[in-house]
ZADRENLUM-164804 format. One record per atom (N, C-alpha, C, O, CB): residue number from 1; atom name; x, y, z. Coordinates in Angstrom, 1 decimal. Glycine has a CB too. Example, Ala and Ser with C-alpha at 12.3 -4.5 7.8 and 13.67 -1.06 7.14 Angstrom:
<atoms>
     i   at       px       py       pz
     1    N     13.2     -5.7      7.8
     1   CA     12.3     -4.5      7.8
     1    C     13.2     -3.3      7.8
     1    O     14.2     -3.3      8.5
     1   CB     11.3     -4.5      9.0
     2    N     12.8     -2.2      7.1
     2   CA     13.7     -1.1      7.1
     2    C     12.9      0.0      7.9
     2    O     13.4      1.1      8.0
     2   CB     14.1     -0.6      5.7
</atoms>
This chain:
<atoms>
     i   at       px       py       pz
     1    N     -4.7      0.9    -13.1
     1   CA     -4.0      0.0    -12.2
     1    C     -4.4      0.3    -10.7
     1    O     -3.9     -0.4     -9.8
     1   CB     -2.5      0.1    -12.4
     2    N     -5.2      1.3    -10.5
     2   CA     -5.2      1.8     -9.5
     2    C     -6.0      0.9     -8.4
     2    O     -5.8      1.0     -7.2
     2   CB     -5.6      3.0     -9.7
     3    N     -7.4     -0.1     -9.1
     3   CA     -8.0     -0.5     -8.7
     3    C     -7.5     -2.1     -8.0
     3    O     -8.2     -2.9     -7.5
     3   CB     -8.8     -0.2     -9.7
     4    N     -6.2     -2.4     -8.3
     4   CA     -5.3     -3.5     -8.6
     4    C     -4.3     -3.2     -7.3
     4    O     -3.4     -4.0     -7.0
     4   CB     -4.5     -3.5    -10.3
     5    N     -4.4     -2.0     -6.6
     5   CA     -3.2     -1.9     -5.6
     5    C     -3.2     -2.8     -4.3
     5    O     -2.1     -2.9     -3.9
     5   CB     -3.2     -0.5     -5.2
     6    N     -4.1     -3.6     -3.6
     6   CA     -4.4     -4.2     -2.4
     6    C     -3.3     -5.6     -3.0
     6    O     -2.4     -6.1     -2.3
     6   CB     -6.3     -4.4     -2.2
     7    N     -3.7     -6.0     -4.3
     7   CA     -2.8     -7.0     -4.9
     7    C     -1.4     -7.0     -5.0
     7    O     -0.5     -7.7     -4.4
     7   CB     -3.2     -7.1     -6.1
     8    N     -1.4     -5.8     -5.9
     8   CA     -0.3     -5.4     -5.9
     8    C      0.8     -5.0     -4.7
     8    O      2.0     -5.3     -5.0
     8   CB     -0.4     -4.6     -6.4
     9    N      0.5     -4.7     -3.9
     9   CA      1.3     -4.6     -2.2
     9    C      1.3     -6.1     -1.8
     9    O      2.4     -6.5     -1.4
     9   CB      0.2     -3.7     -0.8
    10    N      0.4     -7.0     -1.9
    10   CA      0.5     -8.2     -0.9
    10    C      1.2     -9.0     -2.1
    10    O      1.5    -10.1     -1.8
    10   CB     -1.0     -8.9     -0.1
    11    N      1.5     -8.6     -3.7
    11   CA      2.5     -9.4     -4.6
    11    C      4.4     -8.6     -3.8
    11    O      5.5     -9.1     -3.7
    11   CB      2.1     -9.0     -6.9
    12    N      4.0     -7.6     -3.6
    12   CA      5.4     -6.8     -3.2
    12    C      6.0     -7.4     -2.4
    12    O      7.1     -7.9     -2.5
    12   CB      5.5     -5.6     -2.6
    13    N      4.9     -7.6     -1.2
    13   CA      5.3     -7.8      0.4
    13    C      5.6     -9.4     -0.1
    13    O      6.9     -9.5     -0.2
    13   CB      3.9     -7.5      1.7
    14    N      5.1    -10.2     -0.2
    14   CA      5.3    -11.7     -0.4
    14    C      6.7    -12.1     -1.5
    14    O      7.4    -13.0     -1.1
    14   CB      3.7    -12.3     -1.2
    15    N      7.1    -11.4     -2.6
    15   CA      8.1    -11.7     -3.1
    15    C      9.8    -10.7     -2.7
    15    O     10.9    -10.9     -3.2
    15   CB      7.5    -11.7     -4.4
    16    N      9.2     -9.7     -1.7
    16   CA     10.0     -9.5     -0.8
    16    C     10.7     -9.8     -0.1
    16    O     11.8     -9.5      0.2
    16   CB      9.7     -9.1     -0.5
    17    N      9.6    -10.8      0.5
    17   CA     10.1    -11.8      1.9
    17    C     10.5    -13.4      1.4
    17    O     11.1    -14.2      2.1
    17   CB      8.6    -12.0      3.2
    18    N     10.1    -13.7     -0.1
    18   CA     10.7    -15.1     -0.9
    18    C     12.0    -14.7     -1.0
    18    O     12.8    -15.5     -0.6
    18   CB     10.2    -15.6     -2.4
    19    N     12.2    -13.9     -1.3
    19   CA     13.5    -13.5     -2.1
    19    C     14.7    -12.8     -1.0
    19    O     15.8    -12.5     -1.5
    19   CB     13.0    -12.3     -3.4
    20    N     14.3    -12.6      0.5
    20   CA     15.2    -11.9      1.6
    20    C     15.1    -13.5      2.6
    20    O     15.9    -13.6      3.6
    20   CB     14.5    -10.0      2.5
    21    N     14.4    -14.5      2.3
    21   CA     14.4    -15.7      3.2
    21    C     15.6    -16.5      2.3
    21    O     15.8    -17.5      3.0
    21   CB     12.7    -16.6      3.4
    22    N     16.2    -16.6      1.3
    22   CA     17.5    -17.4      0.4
    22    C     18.3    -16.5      0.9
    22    O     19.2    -17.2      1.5
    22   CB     17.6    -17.5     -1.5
    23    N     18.8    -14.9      1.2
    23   CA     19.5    -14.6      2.0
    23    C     20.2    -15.3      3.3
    23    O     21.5    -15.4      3.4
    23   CB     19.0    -14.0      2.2
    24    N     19.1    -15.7      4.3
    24   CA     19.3    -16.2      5.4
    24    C     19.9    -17.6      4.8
    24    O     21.1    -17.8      5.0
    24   CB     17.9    -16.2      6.3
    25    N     19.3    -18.6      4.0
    25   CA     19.2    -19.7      3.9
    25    C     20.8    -20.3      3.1
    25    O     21.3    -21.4      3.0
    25   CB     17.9    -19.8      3.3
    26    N     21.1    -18.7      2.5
    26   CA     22.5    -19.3      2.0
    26    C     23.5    -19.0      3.1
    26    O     24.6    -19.6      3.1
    26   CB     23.0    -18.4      0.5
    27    N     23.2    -18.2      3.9
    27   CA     24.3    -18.1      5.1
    27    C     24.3    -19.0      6.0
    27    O     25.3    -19.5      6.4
    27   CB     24.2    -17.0      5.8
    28    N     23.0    -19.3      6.5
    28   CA     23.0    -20.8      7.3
    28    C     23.1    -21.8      6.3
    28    O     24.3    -22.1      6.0
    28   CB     21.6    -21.1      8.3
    29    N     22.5    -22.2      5.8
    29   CA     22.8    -23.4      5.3
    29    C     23.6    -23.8      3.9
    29    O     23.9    -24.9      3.7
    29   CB     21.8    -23.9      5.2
    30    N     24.0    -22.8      2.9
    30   CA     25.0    -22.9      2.0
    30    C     23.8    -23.0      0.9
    30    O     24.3    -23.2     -0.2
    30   CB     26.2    -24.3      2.1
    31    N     22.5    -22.8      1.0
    31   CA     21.7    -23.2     -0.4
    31    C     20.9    -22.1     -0.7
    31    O     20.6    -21.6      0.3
    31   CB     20.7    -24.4     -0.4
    32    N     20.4    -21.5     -1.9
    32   CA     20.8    -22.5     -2.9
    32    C     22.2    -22.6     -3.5
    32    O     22.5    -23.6     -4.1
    32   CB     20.0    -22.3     -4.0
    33    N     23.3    -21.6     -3.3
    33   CA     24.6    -21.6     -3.6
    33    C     25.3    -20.9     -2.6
    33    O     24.9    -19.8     -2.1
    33   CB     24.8    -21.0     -4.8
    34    N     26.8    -21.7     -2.2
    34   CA     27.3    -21.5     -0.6
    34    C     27.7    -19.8     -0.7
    34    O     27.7    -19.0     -1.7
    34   CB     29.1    -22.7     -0.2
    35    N     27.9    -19.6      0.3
    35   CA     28.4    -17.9      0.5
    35    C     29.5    -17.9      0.2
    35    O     30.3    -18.8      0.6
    35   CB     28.5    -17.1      1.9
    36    N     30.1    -16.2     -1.5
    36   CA     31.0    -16.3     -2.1
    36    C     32.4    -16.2     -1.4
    36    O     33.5    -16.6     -1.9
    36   CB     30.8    -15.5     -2.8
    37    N     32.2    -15.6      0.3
    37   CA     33.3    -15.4      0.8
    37    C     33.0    -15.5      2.2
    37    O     31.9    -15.1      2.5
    37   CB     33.8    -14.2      0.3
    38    N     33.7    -15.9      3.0
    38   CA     33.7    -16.2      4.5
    38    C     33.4    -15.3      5.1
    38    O     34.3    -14.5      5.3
    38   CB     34.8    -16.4      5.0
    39    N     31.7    -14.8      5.9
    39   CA     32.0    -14.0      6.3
    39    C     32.0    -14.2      8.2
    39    O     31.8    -15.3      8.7
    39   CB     31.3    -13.3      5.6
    40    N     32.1    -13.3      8.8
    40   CA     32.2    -13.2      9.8
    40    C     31.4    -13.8     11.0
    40    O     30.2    -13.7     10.7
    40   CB     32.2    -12.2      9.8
    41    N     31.6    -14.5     12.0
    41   CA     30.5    -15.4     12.7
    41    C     29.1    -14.7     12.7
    41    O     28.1    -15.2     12.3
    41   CB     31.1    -15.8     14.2
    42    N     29.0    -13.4     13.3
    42   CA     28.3    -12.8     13.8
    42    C     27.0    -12.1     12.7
    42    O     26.0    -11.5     12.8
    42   CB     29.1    -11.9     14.5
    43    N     27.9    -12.4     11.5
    43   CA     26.9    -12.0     10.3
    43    C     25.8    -13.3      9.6
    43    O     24.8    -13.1      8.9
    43   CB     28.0    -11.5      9.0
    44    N     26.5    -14.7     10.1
    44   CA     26.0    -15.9     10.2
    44    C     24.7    -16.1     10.8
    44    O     23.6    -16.3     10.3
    44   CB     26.8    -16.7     10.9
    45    N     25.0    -16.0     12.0
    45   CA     24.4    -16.6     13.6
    45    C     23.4    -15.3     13.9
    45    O     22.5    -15.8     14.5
    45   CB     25.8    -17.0     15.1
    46    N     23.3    -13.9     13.8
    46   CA     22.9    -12.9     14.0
    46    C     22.2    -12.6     12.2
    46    O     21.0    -13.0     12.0
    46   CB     24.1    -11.9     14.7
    47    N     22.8    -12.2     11.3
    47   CA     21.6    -11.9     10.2
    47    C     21.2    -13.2      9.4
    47    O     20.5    -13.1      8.4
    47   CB     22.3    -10.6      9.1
    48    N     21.6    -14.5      9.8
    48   CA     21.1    -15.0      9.1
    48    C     19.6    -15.6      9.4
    48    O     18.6    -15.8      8.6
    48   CB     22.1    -15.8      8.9
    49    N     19.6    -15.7     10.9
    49   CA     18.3    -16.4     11.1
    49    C     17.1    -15.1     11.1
    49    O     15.9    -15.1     11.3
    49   CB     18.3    -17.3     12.6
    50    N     18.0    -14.2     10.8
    50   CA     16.7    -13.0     11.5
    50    C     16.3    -12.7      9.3
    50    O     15.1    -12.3      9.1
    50   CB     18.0    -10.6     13.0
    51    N     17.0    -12.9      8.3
    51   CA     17.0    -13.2      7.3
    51    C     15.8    -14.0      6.8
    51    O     14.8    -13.5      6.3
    51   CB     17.9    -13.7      7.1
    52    N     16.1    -15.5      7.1
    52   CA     15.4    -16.7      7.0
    52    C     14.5    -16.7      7.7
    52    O     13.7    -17.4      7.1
    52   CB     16.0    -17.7      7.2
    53    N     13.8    -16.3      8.8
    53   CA     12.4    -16.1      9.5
    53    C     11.9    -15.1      9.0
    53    O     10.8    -15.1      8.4
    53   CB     12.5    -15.9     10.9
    54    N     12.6    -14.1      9.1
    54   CA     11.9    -12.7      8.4
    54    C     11.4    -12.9      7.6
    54    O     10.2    -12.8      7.4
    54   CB     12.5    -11.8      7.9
    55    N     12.1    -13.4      7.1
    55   CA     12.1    -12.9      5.2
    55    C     10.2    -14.2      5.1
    55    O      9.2    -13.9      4.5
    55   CB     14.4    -14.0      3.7
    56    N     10.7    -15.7      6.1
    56   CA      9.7    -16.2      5.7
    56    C      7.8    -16.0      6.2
    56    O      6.8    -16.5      5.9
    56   CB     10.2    -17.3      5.8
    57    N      8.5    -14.8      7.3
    57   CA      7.4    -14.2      8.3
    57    C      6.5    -13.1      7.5
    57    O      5.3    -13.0      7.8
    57   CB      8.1    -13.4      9.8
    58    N      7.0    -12.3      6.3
    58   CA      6.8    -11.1      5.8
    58    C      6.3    -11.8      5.0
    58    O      5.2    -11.5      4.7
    58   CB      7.5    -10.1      5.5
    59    N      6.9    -13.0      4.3
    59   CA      6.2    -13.8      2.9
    59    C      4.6    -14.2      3.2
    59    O      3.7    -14.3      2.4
    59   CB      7.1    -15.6      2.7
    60    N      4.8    -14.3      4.6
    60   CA      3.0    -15.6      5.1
    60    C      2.2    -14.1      5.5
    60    O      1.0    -13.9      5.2
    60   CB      3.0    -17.3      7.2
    61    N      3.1    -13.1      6.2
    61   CA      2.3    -12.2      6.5
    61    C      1.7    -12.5      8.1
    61    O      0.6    -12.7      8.5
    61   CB      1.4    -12.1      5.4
    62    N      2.6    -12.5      8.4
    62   CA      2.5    -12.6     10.7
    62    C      3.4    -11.6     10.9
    62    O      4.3    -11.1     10.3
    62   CB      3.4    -14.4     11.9
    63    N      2.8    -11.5     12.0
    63   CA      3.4    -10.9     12.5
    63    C      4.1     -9.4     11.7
    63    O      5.1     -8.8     12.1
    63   CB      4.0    -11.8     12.9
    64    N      3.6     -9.1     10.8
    64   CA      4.1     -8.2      9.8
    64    C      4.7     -7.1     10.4
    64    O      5.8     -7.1     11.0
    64   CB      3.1     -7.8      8.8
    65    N      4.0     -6.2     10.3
    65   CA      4.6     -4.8     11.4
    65    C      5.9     -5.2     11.9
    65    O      6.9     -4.7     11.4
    65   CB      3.6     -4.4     13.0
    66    N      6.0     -6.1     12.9
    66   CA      7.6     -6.0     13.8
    66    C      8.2     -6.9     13.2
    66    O      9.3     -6.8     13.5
    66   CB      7.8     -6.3     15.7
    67    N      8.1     -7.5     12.6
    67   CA      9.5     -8.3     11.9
    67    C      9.8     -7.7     10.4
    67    O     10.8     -8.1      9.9
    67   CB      9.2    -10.2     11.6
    68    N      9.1     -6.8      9.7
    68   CA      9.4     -5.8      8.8
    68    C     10.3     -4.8      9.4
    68    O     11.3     -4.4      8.8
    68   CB      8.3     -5.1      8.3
    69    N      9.9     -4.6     10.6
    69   CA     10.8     -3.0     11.3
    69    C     11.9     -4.0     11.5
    69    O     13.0     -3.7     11.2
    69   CB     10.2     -1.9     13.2
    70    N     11.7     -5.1     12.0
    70   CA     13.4     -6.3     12.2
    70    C     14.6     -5.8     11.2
    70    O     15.6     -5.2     11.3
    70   CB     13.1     -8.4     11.6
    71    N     14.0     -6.4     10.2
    71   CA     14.4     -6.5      8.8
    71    C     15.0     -5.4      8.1
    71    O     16.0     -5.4      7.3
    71   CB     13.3     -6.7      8.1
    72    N     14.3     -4.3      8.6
    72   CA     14.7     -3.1      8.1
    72    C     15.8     -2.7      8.6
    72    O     16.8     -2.4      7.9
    72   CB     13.8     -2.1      8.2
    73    N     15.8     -2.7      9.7
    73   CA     16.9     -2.3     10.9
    73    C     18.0     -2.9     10.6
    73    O     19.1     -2.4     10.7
    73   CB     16.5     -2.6     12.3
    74    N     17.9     -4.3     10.2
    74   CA     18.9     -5.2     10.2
    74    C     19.8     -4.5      8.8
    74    O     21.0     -4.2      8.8
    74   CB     18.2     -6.9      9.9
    75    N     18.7     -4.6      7.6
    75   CA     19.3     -3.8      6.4
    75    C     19.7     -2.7      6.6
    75    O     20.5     -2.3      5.7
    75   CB     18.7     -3.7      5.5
    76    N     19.3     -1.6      7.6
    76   CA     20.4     -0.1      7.6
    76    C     21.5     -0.7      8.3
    76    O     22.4     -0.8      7.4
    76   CB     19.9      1.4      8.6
    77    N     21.8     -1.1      9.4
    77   CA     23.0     -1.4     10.4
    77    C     24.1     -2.3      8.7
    77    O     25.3     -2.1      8.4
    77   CB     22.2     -3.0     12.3
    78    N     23.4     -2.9      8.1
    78   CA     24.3     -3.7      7.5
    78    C     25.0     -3.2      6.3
    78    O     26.1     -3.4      5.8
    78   CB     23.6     -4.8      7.0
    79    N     23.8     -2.0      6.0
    79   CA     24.5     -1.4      4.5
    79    C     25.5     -0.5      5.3
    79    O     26.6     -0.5      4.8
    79   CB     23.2     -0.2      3.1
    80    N     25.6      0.4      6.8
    80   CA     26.6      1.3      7.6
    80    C     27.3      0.5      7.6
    80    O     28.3      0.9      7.0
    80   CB     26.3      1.8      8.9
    81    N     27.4     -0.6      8.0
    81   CA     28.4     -1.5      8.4
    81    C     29.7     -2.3      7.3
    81    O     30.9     -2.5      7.7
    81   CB     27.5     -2.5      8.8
    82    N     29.1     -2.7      5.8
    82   CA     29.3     -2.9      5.2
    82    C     29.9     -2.3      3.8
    82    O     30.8     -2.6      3.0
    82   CB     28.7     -3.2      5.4
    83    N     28.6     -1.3      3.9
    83   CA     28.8     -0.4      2.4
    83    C     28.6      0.7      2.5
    83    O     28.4      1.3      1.5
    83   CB     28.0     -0.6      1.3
    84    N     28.6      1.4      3.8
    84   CA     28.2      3.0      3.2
    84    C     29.7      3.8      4.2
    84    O     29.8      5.0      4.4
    84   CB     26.0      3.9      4.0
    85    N     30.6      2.8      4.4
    85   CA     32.1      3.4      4.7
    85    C     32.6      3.9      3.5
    85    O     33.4      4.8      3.3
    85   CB     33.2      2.3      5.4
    86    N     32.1      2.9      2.4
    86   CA     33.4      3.0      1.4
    86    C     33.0      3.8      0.5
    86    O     33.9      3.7     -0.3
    86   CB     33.9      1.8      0.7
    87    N     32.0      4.7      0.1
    87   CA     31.7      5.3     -0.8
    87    C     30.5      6.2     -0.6
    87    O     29.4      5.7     -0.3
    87   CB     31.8      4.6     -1.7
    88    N     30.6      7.3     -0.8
    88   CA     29.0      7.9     -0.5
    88    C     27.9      7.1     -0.8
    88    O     26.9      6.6     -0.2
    88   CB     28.7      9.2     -1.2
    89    N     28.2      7.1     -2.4
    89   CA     26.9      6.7     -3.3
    89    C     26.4      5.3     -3.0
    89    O     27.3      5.0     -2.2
    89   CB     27.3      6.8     -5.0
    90    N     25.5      4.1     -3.0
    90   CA     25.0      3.2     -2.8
    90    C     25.2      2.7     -4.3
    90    O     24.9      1.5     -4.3
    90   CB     23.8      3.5     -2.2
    91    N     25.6      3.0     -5.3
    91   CA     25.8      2.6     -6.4
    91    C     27.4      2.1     -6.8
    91    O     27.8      1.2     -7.5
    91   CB     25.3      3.6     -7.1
    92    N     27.9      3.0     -6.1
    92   CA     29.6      3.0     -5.8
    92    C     30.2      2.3     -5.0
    92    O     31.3      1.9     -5.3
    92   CB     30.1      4.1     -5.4
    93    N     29.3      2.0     -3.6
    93   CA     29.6      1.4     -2.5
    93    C     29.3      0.0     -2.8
    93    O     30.1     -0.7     -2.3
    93   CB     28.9      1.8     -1.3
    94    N     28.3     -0.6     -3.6
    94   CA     27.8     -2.1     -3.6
    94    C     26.6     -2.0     -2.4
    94    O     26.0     -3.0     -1.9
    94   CB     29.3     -3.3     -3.1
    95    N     26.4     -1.0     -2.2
    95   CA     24.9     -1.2     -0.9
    95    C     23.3     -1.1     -1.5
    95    O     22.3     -0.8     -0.9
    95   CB     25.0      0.3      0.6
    96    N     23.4     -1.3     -2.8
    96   CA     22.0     -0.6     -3.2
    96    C     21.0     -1.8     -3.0
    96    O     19.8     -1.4     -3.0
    96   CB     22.0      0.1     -4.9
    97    N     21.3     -3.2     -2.8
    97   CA     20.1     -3.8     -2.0
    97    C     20.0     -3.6     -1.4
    97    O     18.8     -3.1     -1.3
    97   CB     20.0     -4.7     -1.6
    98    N     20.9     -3.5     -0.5
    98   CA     20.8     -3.4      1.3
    98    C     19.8     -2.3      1.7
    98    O     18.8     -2.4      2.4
    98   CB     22.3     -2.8      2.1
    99    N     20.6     -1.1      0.8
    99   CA     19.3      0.3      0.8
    99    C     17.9     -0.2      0.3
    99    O     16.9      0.4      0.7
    99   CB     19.6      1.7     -0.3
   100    N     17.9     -0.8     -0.2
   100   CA     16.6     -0.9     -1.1
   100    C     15.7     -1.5     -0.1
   100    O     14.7     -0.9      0.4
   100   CB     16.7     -1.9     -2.6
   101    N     16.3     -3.3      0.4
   101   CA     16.0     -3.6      1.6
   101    C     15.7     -3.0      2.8
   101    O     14.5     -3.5      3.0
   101   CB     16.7     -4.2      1.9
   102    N     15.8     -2.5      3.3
   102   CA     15.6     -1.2      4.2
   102    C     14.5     -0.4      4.2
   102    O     13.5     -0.3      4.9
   102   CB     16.6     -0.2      4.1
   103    N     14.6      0.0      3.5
   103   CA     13.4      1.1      2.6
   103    C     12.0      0.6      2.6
   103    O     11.0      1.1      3.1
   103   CB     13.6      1.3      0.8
   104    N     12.0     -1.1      1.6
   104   CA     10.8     -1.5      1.0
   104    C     10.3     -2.0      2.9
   104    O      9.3     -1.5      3.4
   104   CB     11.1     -3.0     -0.5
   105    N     10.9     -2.9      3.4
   105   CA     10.6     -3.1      4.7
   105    C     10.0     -2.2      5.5
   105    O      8.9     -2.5      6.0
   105   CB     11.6     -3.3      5.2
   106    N     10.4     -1.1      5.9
   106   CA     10.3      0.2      6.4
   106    C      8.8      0.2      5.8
   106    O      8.0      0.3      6.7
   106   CB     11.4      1.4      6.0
   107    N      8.4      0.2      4.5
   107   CA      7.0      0.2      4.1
   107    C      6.2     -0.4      4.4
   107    O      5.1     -0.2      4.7
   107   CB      6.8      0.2      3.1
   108    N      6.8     -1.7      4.2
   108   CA      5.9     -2.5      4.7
   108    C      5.3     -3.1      6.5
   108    O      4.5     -3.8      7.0
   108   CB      6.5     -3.5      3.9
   109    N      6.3     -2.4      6.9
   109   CA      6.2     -2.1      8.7
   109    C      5.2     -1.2      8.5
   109    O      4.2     -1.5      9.1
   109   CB      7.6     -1.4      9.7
   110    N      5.1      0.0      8.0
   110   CA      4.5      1.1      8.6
   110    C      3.1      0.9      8.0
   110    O      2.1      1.5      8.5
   110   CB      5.3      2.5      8.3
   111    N      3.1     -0.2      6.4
   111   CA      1.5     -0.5      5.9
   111    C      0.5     -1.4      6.8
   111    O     -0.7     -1.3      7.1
   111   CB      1.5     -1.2      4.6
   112    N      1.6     -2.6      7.1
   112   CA      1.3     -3.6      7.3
   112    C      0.9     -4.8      6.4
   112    O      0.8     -4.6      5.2
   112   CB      0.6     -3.3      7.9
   113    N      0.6     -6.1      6.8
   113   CA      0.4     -7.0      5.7
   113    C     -0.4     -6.9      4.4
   113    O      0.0     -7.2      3.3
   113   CB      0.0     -7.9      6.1
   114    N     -1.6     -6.2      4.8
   114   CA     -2.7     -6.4      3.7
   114    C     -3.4     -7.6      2.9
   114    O     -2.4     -8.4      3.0
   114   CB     -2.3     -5.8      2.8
   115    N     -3.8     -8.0      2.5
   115   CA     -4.5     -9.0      2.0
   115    C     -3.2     -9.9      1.4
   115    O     -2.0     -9.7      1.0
   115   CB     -5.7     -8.5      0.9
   116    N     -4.1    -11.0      1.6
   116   CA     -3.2    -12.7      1.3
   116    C     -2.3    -12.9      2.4
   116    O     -1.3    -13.5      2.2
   116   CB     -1.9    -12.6     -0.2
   117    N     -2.6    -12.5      3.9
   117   CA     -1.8    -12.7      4.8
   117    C     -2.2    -13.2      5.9
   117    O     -3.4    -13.1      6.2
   117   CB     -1.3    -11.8      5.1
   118    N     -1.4    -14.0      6.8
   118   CA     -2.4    -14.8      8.0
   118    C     -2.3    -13.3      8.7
   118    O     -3.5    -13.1      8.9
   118   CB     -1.5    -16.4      9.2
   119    N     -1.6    -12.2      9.1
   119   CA     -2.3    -11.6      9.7
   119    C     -3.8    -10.6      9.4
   119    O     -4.6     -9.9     10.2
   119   CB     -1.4    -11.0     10.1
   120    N     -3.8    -10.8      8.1
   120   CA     -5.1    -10.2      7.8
   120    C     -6.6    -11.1      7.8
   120    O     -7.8    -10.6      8.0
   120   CB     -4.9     -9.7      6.4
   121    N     -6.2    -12.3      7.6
   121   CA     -7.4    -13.4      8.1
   121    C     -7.4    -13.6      9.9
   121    O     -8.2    -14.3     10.5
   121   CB     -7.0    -15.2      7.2
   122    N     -6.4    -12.9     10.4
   122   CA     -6.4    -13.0     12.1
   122    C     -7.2    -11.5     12.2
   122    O     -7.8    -11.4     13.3
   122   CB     -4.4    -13.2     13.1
   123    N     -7.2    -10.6     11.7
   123   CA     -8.0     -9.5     12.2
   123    C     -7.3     -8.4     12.4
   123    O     -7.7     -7.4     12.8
   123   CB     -8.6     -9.8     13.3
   124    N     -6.1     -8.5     12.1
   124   CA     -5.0     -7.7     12.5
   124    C     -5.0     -5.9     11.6
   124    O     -4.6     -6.0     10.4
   124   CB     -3.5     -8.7     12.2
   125    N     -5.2     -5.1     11.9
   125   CA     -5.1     -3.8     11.1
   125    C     -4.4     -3.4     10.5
   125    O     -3.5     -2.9     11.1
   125   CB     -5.2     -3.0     11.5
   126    N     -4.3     -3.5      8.8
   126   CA     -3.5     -3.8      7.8
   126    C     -3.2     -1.8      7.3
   126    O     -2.4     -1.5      6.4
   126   CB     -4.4     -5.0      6.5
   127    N     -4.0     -0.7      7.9
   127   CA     -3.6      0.5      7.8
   127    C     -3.4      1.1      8.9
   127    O     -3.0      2.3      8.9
   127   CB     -4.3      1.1      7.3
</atoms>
């Protein structure tokens, strides 16, 4: 598989950022299914669009590097905020997206896009 990894990162990075842009998209806009519980304005108007761009900036691959470190950032502040008062563990707390989010982001900031990305057809340095 080893020979398969350039793919493999730019399938990560891309279904990373499909799947953290319905984040955004259920907080602003209620779709594909409305948010289970009311949350707070500031979790709306502040993580939702940074969500929904992100998420769809990391998908195309722009800008990669600083809207991954966005992303990431956004996901530690949120799991502190959220889920890592109430329980040590991330399993216990309900934060183990959030962590996960964080993490995979953080990688993908510090790799960069890599192939299948507009910033790699712009020239941009993917190591």
């Amino acid at each position: 598989m080893k020979g398969f990894h350039p793919q493999a990162y730019a399938l990560m990075r891309i279904v990373t950022g499909f799947l953290f842009l319905w984040h955004g998209t259920q907080k602003l806009l209620g779709f594909p299914v409305p948010m289970p519980m009311e949350a707070p304005a500031f979790v709306i108007y502040v993580a939702g669009p940074i969500e929904m761009i992100g998420g769809l900036l990391v998908m195309l691959g722009l800008f990669t590097r600083w809207t991954a470190f966005l992303c990431s950032g956004l996901m530690a502040a949120a799991y502190w905020m959220a889920h890592g008062t109430n329980a040590l563990f991330p399993l216990a707390n309900g934060g183990e997206l959030a962590a996960l989010y964080c993490f995979v982001f953080l990688f993908i900031s510090a790799k960069g896009a890599g192939i299948w990305s507009v910033d790699d057809s712009r020239g941009i340095p993917n190591d």
